[in-house]
C-alpha atoms as one frame of an Amber mdcrd trajectory, in Angstrom:
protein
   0.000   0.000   0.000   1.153   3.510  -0.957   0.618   6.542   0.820  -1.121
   9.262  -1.574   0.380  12.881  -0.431  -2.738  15.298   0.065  -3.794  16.619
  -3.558  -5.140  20.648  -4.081  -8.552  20.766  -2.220 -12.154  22.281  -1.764
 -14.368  22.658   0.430 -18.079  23.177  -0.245 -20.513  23.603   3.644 -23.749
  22.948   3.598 -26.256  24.093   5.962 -25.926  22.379   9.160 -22.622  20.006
   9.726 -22.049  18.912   6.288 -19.317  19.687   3.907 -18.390  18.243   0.359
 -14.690  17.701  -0.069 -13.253  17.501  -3.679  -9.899  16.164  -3.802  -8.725
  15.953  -7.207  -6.345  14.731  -9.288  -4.674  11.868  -7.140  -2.049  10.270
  -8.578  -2.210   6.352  -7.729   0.760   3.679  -7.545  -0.625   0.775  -6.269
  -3.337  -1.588  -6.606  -4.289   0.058  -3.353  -3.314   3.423  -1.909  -4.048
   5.561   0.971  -4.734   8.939   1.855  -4.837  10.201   5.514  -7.173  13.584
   5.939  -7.120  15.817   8.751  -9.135  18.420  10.078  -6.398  21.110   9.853
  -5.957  20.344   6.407  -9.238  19.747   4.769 -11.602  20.779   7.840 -13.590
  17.163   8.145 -13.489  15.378  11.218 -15.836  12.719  10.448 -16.177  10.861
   7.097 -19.881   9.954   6.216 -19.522   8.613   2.658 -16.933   8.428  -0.309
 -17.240   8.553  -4.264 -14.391   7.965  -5.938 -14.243   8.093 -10.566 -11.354
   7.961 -12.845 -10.238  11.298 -14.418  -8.230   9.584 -16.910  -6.243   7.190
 -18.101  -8.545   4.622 -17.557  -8.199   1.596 -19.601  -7.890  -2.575 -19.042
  -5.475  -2.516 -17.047  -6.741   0.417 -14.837 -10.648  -0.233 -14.911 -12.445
   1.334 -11.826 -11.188   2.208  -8.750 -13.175   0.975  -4.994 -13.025   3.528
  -2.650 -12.946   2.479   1.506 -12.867   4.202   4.304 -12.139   4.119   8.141
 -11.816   7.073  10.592 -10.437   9.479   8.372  -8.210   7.250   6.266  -9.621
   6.421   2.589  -7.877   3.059   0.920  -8.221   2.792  -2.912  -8.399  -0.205
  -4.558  -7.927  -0.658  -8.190  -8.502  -2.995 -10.259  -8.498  -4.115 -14.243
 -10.990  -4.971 -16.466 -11.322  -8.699 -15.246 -11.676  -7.410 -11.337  -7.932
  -8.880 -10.458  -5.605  -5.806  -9.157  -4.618  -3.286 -11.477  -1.025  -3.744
 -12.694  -0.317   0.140 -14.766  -0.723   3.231 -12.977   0.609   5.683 -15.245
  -1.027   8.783 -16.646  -4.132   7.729 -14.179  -5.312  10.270 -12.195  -8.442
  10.034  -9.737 -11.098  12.150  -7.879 -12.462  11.899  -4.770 -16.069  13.352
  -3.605 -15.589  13.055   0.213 -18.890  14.040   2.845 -18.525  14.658   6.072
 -18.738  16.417   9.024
């Protein structure tokens, strides 16, 4: 697993406690990567949900991309065009929809 170093962000509060975090442009390479937030850096203390899509690049041996999370660490998974583990990760860049409190 590869750490992912904390891509240009924005933030987007909604009424209430919610906020919508893009994070854009990650640059994957592994078959599964991680990226840590924090609250000083990207002002969420509490993941609620994560949608992750390709940007580009994608192809069959860089398919779709899973997105996990726990606390406040997401783990990406990619994978080819058969499911198995994605084997190429260059020129593939990712985004990240992140809500949370």
């Amino acid at each position: 697993m590869a750490a992912i170093t904390n891509p240009g962000t924005s933030v987007t509060e909604f009424s209430g406690e919610y906020k919508l975090l893009s994070l854009n442009s990650l640059s994957l390479s592994s078959a599964s990567d991680a990226l840590t937030l924090s609250y000083a850096d990207n002002k969420i203390s509490e993941i609620q949900n994560v949608v992750a899509c390709i940007q580009g690049g994608a192809d069959g041996d860089f398919a779709t991309v899973v997105p996990t999370f726990s606390g406040l660490v997401i783990t990406i998974t990619s994978k080819n065009a058969t499911g198995a583990a994605a084997t190429t990760f260059d020129d593939h860049a990712v985004n990240l929809i992140v809500v949370g409190k």
